[in-house]
C-alpha positions in Angstrom: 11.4 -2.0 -43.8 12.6 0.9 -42.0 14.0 0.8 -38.3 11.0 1.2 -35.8 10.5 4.0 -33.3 11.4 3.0 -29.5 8.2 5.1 -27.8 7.3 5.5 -24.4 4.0 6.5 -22.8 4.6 9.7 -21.7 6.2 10.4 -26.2 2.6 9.2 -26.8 0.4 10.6 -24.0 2.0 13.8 -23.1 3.8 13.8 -19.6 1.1 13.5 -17.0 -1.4 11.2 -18.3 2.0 9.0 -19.4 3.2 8.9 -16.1 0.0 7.6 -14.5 0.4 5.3 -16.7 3.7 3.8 -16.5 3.0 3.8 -12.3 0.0 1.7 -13.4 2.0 -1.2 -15.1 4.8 -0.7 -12.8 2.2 -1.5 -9.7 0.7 -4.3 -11.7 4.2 -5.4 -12.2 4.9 -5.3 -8.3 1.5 -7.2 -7.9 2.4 -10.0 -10.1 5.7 -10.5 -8.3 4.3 -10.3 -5.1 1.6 -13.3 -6.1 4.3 -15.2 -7.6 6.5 -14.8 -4.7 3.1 -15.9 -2.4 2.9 -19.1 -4.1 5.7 -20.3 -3.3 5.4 -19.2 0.7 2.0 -20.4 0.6 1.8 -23.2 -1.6 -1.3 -24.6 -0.3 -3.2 -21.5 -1.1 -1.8 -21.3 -4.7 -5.6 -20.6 -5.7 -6.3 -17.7 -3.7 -3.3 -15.7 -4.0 -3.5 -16.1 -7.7 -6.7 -14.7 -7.5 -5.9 -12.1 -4.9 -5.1 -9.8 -8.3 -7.9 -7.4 -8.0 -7.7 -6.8 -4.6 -4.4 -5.2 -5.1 -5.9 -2.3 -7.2 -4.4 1.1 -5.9 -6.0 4.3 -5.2 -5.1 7.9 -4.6 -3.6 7.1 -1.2 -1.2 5.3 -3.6 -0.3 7.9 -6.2 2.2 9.9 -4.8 4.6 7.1 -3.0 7.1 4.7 -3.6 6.6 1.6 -5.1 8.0 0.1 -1.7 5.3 1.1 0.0 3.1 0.3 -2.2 4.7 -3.6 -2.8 4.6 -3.7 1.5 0.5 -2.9 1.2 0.2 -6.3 -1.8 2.0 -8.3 0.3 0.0 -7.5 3.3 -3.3 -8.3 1.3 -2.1 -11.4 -0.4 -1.1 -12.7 3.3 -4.3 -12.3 4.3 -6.1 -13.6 1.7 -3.9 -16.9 2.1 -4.6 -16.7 5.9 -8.4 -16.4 4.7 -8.6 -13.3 7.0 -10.8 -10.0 5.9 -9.0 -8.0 3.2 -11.9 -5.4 3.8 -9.2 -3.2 6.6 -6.8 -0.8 5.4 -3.0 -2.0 5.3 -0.7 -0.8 7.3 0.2 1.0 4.5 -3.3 2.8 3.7 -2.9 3.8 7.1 0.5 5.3 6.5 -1.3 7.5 3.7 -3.8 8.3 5.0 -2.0 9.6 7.9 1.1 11.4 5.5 -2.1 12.9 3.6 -3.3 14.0 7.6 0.2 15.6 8.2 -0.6 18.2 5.5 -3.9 20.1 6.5 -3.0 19.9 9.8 -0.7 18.6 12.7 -0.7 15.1 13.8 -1.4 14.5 17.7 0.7 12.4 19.9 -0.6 9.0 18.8 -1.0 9.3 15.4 2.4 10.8 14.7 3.6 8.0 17.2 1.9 5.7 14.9 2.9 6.8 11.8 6.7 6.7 12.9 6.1 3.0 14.1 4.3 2.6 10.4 6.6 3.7 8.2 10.0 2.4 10.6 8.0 -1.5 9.7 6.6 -0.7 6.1 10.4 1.2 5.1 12.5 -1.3 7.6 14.4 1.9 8.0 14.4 4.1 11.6 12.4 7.2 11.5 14.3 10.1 12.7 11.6 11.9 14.7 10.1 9.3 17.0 6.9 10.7 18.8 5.8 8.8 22.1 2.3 7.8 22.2 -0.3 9.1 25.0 0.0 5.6 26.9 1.2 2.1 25.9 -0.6 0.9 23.3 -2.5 4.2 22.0 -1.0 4.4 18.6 -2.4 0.4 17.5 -5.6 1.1 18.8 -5.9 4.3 16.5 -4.3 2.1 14.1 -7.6 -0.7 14.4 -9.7 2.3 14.3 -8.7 3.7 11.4 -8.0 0.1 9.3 -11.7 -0.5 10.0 -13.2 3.6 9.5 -15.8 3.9 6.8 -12.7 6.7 4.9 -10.1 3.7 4.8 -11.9 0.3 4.7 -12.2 -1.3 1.6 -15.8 -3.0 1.4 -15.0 -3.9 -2.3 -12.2 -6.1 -0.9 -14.3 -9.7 -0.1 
């Protein structure tokens, strides 16, 4: 019996199609660990966050950032779910895509580049070098609750 090949997805699948898939069992990866970890901060809902699996299924605000933004957007979802609040709002996360996807047809305003800094300095726990100040105190959260609960971001799908 002959030595066996060591093959990965993208020697099998060609570059592209085996790159989305390696990032799909990387981010099921970080979705297990963040359940696990859940379990164990909120042992009392060991049930749901087992089950908060599906709910952590990614989409194409997802596919071109790093897995810690994607692992901050799980753990978001799994908290709620053992808070039993509604998963259906984007994460603070979605938000940041959606805004980062924003950026590139056309300038941010004041508040949402003032909210995207304050996104990504708590989703990256790093400090943002261009910090925008929003229109008045409080402007940039209250675009964020618009936008968690627009028809583009929510997540019906999410019960």
């Amino acid at each position: 019996m002959g030595r066996r090949k060591r093959l990965n997805a993208a020697s099998v699948f060609g570059p592209i199609l085996g790159g989305i898939m390696q990032q799909a069992f990387r981010r099921m990866e970080i979705a297990e660990e963040e359940i696990e970890l859940a379990k164990t901060k909120y042992p009392d809902q060991t049930d749901a966050t087992h089950g908060s699996f599906r709910l952590l299924m990614y989409d194409e605000l997802f596919e071109c950032v790093i897995d810690d933004v994607y692992r901050q957007h799980c753990k978001e979802l799994i908290q709620r779910v053992a808070k039993k609040q509604d998963t259906r709002p984007a994460t603070k996360a979605e938000v940041m895509c959606a805004l980062s996807g924003m950026s590139l047809v056309a300038p941010l305003d004041r508040d949402a580049a003032a909210l995207f800094s304050n996104l990504f300095e708590q989703i990256m726990d790093a400090e943002f070098e261009a910090t925008t100040v929003e229109s008045y105190d409080g402007a940039a959260w209250e675009l964020f609750n618009q936008m968690a609960r627009s028809s583009k971001l929510r997540k019906d799908w999410r019960k």
